[in-house]
C-alpha positions as CSV (number, residue, x, y, z in Angstrom):
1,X,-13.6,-7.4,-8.3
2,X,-11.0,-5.4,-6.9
3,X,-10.3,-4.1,-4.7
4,X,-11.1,-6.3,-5.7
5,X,-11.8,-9.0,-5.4
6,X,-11.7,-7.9,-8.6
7,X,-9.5,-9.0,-11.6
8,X,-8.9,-5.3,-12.2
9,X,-9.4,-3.5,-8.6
10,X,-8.4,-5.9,-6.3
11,X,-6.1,-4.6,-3.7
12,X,-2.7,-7.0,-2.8
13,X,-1.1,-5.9,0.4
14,X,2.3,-5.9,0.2
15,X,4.3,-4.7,3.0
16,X,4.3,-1.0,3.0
17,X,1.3,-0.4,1.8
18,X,-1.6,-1.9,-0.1
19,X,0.0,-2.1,-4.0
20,X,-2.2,-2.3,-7.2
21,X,-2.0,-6.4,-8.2
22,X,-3.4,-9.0,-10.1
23,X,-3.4,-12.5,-11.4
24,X,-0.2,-14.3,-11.1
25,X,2.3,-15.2,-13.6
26,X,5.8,-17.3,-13.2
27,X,8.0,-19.7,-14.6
28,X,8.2,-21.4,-12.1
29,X,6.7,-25.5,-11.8
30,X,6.3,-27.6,-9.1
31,X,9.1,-30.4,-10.1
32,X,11.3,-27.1,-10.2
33,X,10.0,-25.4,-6.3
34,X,10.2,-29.1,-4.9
35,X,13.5,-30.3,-5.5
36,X,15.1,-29.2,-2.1
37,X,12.0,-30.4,-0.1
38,X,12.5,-33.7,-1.9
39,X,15.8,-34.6,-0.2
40,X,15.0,-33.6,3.0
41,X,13.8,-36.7,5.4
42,X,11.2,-37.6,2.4
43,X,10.0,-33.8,2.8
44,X,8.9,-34.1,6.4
45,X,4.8,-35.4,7.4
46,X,1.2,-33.9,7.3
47,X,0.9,-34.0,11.2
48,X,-0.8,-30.6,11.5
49,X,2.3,-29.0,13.6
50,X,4.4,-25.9,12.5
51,X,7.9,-26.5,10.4
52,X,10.8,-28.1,12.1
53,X,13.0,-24.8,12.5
54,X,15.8,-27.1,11.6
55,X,14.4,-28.3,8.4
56,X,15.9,-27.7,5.2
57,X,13.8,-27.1,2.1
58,X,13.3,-24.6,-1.1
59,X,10.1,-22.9,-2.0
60,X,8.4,-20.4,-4.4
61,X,6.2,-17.9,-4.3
62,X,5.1,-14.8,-6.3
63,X,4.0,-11.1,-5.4
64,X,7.1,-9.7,-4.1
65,X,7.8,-6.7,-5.3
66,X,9.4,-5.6,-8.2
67,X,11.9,-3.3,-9.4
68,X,9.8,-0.3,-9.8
69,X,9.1,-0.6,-5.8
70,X,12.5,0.3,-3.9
71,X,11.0,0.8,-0.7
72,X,8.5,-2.1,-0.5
73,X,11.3,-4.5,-1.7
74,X,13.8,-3.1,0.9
75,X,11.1,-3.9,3.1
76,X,10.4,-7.3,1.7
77,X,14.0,-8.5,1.8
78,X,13.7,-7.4,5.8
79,X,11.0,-9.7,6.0
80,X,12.6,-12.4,4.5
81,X,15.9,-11.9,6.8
82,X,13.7,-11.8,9.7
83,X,12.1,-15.1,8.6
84,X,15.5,-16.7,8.0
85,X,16.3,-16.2,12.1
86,X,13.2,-18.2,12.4
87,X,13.6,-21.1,9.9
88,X,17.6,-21.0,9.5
89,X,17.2,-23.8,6.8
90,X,14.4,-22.2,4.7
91,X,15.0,-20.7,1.2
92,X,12.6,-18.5,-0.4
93,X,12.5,-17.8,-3.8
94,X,10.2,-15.3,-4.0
95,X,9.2,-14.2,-7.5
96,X,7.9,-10.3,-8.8
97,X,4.7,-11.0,-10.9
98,X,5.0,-10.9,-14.8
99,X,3.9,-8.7,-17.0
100,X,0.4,-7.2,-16.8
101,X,-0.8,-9.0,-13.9
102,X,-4.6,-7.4,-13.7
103,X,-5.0,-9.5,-16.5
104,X,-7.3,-12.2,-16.0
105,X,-6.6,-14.2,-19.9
106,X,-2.6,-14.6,-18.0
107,X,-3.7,-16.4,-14.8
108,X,-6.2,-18.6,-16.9
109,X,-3.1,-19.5,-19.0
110,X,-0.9,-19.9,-16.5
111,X,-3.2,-22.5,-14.7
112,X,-3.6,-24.5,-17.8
113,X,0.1,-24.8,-18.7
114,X,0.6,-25.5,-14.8
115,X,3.9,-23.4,-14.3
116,X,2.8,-21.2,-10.5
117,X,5.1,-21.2,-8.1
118,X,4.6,-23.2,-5.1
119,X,2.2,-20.8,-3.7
120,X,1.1,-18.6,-6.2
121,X,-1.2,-15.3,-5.6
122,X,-5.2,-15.6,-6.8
123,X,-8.3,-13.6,-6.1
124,X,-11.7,-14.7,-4.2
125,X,-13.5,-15.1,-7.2
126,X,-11.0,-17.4,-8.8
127,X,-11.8,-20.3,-6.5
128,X,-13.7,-22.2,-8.9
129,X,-11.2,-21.7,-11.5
130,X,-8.3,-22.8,-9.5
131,X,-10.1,-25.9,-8.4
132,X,-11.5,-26.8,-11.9
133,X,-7.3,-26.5,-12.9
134,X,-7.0,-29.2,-10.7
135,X,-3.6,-28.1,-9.7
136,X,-4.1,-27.4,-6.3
137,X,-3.3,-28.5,-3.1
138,X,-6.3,-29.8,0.2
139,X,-3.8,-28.1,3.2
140,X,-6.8,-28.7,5.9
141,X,-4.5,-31.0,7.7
142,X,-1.6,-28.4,7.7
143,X,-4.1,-25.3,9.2
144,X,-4.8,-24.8,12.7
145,X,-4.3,-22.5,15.6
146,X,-0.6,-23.6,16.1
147,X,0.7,-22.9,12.4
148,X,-1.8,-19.9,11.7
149,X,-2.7,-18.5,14.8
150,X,-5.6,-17.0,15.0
151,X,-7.4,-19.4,12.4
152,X,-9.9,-20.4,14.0
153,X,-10.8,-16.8,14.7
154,X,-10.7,-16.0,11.0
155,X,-14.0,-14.1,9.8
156,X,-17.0,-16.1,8.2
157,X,-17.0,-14.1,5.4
158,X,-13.0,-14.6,4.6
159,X,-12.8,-19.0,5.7
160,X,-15.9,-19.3,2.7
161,X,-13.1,-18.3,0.3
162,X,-10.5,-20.2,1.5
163,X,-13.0,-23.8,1.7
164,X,-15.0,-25.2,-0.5
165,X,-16.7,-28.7,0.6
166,X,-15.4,-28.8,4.2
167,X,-11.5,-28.6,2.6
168,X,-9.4,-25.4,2.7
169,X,-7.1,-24.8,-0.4
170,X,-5.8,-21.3,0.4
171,X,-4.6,-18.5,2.8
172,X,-6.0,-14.9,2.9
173,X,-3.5,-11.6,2.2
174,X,-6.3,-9.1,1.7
175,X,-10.1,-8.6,2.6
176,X,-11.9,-5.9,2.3
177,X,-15.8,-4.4,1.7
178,X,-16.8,-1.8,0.0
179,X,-18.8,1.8,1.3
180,X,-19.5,5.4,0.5
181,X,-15.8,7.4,-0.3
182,X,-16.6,10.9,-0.2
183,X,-14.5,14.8,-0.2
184,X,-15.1,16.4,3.4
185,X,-14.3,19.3,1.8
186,X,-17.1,19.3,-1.1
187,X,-19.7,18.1,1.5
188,X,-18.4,21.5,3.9
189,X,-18.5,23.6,0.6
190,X,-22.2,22.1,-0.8
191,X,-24.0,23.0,2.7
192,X,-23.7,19.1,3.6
193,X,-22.6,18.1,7.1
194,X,-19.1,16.4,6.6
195,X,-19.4,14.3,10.0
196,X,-22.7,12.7,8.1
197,X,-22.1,10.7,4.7
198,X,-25.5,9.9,3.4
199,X,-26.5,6.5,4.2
200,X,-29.2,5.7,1.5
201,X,-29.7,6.4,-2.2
202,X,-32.0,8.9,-1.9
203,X,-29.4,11.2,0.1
204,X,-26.6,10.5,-2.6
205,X,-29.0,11.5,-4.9
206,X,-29.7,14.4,-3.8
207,X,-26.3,15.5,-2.1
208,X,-25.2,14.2,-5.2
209,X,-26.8,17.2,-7.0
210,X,-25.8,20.3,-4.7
211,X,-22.3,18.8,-4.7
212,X,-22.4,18.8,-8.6
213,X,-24.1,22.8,-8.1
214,X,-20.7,24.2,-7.0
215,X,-19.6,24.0,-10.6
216,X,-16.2,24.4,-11.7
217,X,-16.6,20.7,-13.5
218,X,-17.2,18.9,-9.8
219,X,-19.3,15.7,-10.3
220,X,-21.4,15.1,-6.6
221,X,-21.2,11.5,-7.9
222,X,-18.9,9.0,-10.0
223,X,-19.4,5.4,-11.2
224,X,-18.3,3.6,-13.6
225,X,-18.9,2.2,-17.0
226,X,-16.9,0.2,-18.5
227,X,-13.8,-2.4,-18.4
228,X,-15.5,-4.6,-15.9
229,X,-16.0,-2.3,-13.6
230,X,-19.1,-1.0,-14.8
231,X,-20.6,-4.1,-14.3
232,X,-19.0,-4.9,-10.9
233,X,-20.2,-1.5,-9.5
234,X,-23.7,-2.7,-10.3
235,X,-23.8,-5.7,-9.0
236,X,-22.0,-3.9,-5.4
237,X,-25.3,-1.5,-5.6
238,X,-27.1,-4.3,-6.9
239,X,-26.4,-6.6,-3.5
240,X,-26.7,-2.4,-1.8
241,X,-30.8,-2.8,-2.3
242,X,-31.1,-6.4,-1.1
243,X,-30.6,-7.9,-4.6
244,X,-28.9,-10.5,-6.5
245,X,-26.7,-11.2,-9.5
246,X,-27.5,-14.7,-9.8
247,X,-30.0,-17.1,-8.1
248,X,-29.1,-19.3,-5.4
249,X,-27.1,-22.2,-7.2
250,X,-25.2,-19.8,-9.2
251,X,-27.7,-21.2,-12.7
252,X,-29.6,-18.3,-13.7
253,X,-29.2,-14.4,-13.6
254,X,-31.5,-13.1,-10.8
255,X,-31.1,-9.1,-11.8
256,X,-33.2,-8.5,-13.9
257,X,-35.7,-7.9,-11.0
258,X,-36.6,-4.0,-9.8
259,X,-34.1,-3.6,-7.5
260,X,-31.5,-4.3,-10.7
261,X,-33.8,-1.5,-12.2
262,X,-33.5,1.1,-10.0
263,X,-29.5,1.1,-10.3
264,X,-29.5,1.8,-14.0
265,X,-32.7,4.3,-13.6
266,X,-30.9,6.1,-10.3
267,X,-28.0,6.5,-12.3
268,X,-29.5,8.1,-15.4
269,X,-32.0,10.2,-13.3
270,X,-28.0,11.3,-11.4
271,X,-27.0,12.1,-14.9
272,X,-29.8,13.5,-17.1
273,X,-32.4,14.9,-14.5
274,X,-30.4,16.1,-11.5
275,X,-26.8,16.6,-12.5
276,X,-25.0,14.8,-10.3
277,X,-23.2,12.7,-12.7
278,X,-20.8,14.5,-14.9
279,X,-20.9,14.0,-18.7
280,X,-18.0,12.1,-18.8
281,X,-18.2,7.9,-18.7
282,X,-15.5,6.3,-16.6
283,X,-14.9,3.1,-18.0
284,X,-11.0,2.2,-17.0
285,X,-10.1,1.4,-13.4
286,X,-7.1,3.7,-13.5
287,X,-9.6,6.9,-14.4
288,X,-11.7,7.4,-11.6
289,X,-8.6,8.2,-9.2
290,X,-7.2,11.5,-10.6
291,X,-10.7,13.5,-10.3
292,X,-11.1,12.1,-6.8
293,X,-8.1,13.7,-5.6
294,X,-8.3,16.7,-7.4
295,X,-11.3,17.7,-5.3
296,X,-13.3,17.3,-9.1
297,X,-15.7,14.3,-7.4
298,X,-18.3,14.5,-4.2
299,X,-18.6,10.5,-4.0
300,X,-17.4,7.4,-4.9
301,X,-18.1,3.0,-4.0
302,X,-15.2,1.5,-3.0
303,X,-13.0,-0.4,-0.8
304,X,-10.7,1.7,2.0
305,X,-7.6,1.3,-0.3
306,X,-9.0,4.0,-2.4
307,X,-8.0,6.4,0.0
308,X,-4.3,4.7,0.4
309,X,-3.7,5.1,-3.6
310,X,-5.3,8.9,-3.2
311,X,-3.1,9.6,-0.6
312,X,-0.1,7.5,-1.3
313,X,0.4,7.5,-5.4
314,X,-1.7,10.9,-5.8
315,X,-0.8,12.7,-3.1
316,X,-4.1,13.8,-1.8
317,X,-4.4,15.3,1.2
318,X,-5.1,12.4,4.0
319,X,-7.6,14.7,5.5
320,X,-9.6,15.4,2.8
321,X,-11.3,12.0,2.4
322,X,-14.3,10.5,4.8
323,X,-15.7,6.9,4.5
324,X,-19.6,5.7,5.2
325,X,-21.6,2.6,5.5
326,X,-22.8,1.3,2.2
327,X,-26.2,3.2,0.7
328,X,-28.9,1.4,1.1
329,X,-32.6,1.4,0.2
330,X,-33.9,2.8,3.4
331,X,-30.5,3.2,5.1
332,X,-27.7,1.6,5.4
333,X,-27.2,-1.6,2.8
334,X,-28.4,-5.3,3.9
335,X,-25.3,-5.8,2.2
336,X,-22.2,-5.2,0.6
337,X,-19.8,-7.0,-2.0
338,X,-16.6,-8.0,-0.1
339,X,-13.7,-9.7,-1.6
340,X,-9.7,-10.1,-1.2
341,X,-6.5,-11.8,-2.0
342,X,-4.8,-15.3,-1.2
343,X,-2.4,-18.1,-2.0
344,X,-3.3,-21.3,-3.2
345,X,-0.7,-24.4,-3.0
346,X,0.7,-25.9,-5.9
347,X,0.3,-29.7,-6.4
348,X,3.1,-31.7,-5.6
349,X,4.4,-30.3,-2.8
350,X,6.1,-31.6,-0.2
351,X,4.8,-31.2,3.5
352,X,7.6,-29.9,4.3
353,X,7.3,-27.3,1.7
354,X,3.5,-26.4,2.2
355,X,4.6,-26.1,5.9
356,X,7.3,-23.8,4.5
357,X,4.4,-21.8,2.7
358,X,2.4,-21.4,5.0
359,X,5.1,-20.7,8.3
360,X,5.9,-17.7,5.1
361,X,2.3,-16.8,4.2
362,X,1.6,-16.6,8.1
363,X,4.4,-14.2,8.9
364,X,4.1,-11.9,5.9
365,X,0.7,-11.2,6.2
366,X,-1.4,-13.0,9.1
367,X,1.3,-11.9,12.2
368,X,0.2,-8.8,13.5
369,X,3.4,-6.5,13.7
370,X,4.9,-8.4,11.5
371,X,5.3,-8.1,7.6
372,X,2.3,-6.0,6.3
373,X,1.1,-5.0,10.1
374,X,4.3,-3.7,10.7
375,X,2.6,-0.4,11.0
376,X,5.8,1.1,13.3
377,X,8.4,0.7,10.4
378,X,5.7,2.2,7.7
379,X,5.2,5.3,9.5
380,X,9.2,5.3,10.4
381,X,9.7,5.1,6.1
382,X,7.3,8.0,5.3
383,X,8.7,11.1,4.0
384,X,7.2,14.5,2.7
385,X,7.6,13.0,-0.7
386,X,6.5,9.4,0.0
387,X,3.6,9.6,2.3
388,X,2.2,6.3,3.6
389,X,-1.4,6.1,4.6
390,X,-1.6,4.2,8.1
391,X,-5.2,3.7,9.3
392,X,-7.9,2.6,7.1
393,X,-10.7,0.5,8.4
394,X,-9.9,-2.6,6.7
395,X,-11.4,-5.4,7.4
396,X,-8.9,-7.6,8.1
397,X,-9.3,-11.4,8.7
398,X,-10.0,-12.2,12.3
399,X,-13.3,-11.2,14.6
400,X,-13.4,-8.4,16.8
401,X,-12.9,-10.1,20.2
402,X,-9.7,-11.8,18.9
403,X,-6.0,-11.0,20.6
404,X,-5.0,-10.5,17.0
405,X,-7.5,-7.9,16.0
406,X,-7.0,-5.9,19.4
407,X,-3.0,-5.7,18.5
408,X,-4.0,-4.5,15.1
409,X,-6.4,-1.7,16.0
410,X,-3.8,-1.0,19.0
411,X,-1.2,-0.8,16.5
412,X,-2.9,1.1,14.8
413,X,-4.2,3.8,16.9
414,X,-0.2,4.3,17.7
415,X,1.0,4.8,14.2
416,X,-2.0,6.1,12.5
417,X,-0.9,8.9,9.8
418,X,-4.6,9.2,8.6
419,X,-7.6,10.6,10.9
420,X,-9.4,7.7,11.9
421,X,-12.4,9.4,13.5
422,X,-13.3,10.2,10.0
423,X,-14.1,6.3,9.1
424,X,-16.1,6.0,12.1
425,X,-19.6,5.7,10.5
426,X,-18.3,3.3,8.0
427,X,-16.9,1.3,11.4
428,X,-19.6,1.3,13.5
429,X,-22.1,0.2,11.1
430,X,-20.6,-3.2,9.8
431,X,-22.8,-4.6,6.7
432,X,-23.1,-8.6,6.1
433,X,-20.4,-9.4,3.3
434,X,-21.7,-10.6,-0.2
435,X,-19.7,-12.6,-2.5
436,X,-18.9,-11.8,-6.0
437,X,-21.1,-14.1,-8.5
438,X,-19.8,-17.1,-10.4
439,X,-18.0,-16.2,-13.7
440,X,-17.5,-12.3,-12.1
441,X,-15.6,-11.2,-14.9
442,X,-17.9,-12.6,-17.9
443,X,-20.8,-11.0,-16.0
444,X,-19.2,-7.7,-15.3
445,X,-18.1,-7.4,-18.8
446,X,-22.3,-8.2,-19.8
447,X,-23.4,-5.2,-17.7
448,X,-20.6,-2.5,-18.4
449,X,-23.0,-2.2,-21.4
450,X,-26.1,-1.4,-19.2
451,X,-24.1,0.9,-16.8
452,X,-23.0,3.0,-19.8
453,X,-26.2,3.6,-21.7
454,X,-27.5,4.6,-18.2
455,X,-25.2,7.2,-18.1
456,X,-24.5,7.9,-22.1
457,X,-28.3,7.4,-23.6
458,X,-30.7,9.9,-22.7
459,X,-33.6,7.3,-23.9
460,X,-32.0,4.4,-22.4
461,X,-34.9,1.9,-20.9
462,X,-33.3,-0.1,-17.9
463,X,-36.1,-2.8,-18.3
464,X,-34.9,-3.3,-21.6
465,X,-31.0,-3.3,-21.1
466,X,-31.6,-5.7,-18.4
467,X,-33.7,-8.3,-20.1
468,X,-31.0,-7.8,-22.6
469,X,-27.6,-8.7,-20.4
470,X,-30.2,-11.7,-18.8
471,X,-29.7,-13.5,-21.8
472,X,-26.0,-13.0,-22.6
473,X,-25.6,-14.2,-18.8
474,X,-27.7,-17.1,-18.7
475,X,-25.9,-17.9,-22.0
476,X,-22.8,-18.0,-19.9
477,X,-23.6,-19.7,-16.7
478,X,-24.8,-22.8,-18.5
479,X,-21.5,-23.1,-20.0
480,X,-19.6,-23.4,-16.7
């Protein structure tokens, strides 16, 4: 999910900043993106080196942005200038996404009438999708350290998205894992000790309630209920107490177990017994922001870019927000859902043209200080009006002991307009990465209805809804 990587919270960084996206849409096709490449030298050779600087070919791409985002297209169009010293001969038609990109019904249509750009923007859990479309493109000989650098670096938890049976079909834009959001200021004002989130699901319980006991319609606690997201926040505190979604080959549902229990019955014990769920259900993505940075919500699970669309399209205050590890059973979680952007390559292609895509992939968003690491210019854009949130604990996509991580977190530390030292528990206590399930979005949509009669029905039985959604699911998975 998003943040994803979610259909409908999934965070595309673009640039400036880490804008709200979605599921892809153009007109483009691949006889259209290839026509350049074409008459070039038979559109170069699969060697596994970088672009000729002196080749000349056309290529496509979505996610740039669009009209309603001056400043990250200014930015873009830099970008692409910048690119153009590099590869003189290169033309990139890069295309805005189409109408209501969050979507997921619009990417599934645009696979099946096979009109993406060359490389055209997915999220992690549409892998299986994408490959079942069969219009994609095996670009294993064309990765390496020399045209991605840093690839063989690249996290675990991000290369499983990109690969599936020893190939690799895509590039990352985004990663990211979720933990405990919370207000500084609540915790200060509820007795709580701001420099100590809680760290299992007993202490957001209960913080949960004294946060809720400052009244004035605060909520210690929010979650939600509805479109999707209901059901993707349960499976993240699902995979929190060491369970499951679905069993190992992705066949059955494996939740209706007691740690699937405990979610619904913690979050109707938050709402009915203790209080520190307020009465109102959040069911759209959209909804959950506004009483976050209105100081109305003690805690929220999500990704870091929460706080950059608080801070940047809310204007919150960028001190007002700290960020903890996961809650977990007994402390921090055994796990956490994790998930991200990428690009996958159109079939048909040229090599030179999926050099071309990749040369562009890797400087917009896999260079540090380049493209979306260029952290200097970011800070250099903000104004009083248009603040820019610069240093959130992203994930990122290369391991810690990697020259491209340390110029990241140096970068960093140098333009940082957010207090870092307030993500430090959520830093230091990393948490293994769990993948969203197969079919994500049917399944979410399953258990939005258990999430809200845990927080709408007084008499709601957990066991019950469960056993319930375990059908629907299993109904669901053996159609895939």
């Amino acid at each position: 999910m998003k943040r994803n990587a979610s259909r409908t919270m999934v965070a595309l960084v673009t640039v400036a900043g880490i804008a709200m996206a979605g599921s892809a849409c153009s007109s483009s096709s691949s006889k259209g993106s290839s026509t350049k490449g074409s008459a070039n030298s038979a559109g170069g050779v699969a060697d596994g080196k970088p672009l000729d600087p002196n080749a000349t070919v056309t290529i496509s791409i979505d996610g740039a942005p669009g009209a309603d985002q001056a400043a990250n297209k200014a930015e873009y169009a830099d970008d692409l200038a910048a690119f153009k010293i590099l590869y003189p001969n290169v033309t990139v038609d890069a295309k805005p996404y189409v109408g209501q990109i969050e979507v997921a019904a619009q990417f599934t249509a645009q696979l099946k009438a096979h009109n993406e750009t060359g490389a055209y923007h997915a999220y992690f859990t549409d892998k299986n999708q994408v490959l079942d479309s069969n219009d994609e493109t095996d670009i294993s000989s064309y990765v390496n350290d020399q045209t991605v650098p840093g690839w063989s670096q690249m996290l675990p938890g991000v290369k499983q998205n990109l690969q599936d049976s020893g190939k690799t079909y895509s590039l990352p834009i985004n990663y990211y894992s979720e933990g405990l959001i919370y207000n500084r200021d609540l915790f200060t004002k509820a007795g709580l000790d701001p420099n100590k989130p809680p760290t299992t699901w007993d202490e957001v319980e209960a913080d949960a309630a004294k946060i809720s006991a400052l009244g004035g319609g605060v909520s210690g606690y929010e979650d939600y209920s509805g479109g999707n997201n209901g059901g993707w926040h349960f499976a993240a505190e699902l995979d929190s107490n060491g369970g499951q979604m679905v069993n190992a080959d992705g066949t059955k549902a494996a939740f209706n177990t007691s740690q699937g229990q405990q979610v619904l019955q913690r979050l109707h014990d938050m709402r009915f017994k203790d209080g520190g769920i307020g009465p109102t259900p959040v069911t759209q993505w959209a909804d959950a922001f506004p009483p976050l940075a209105t100081s109305k919500v003690g805690m929220f699970i999500g990704a870091p870019d929460v706080i950059q669309h608080l801070v940047e399209v809310l204007g919150a205050s960028p001190n007002l927000y700290g960020m903890g590890p996961m809650p977990g059973t007994t402390g921090p979680a055994t796990g956490t859902l994790a998930g991200g952007d990428l690009y996958y390559f159109k079939k048909g292609l040229t090599p030179n043209q999926i050099k071309a895509e990749i040369a562009w992939i890797d400087f917009e968003y896999l260079t540090p200080g380049k493209g979306q690491f260029d952290f200097a210019r970011d800070k250099a854009l903000a104004t009083p009006d248009k603040p820019v949130a610069i240093g959130l604990p992203q994930k990122f996509f290369w391991n810690q002991t990697s020259p491209q991580m340390a110029q990241v977190q140096s970068d960093l530390k140098t333009s940082a307009t957010l207090p870092i030292d307030q993500y430090t528990d959520f830093v230091d206590n990393p948490i293994s990465p769990v993948l969203e399930p197969p079919a994500a979005q049917q399944l979410y949509k399953v258990l939005d209805t258990a999430m809200s009669a845990a927080v709408t029905d007084a008499n709601a039985d957990p066991a019950k809804l469960l056993s319930t959604a375990e059908t629907q699911v299993n109904q669901i998975l053996a159609n895939q």
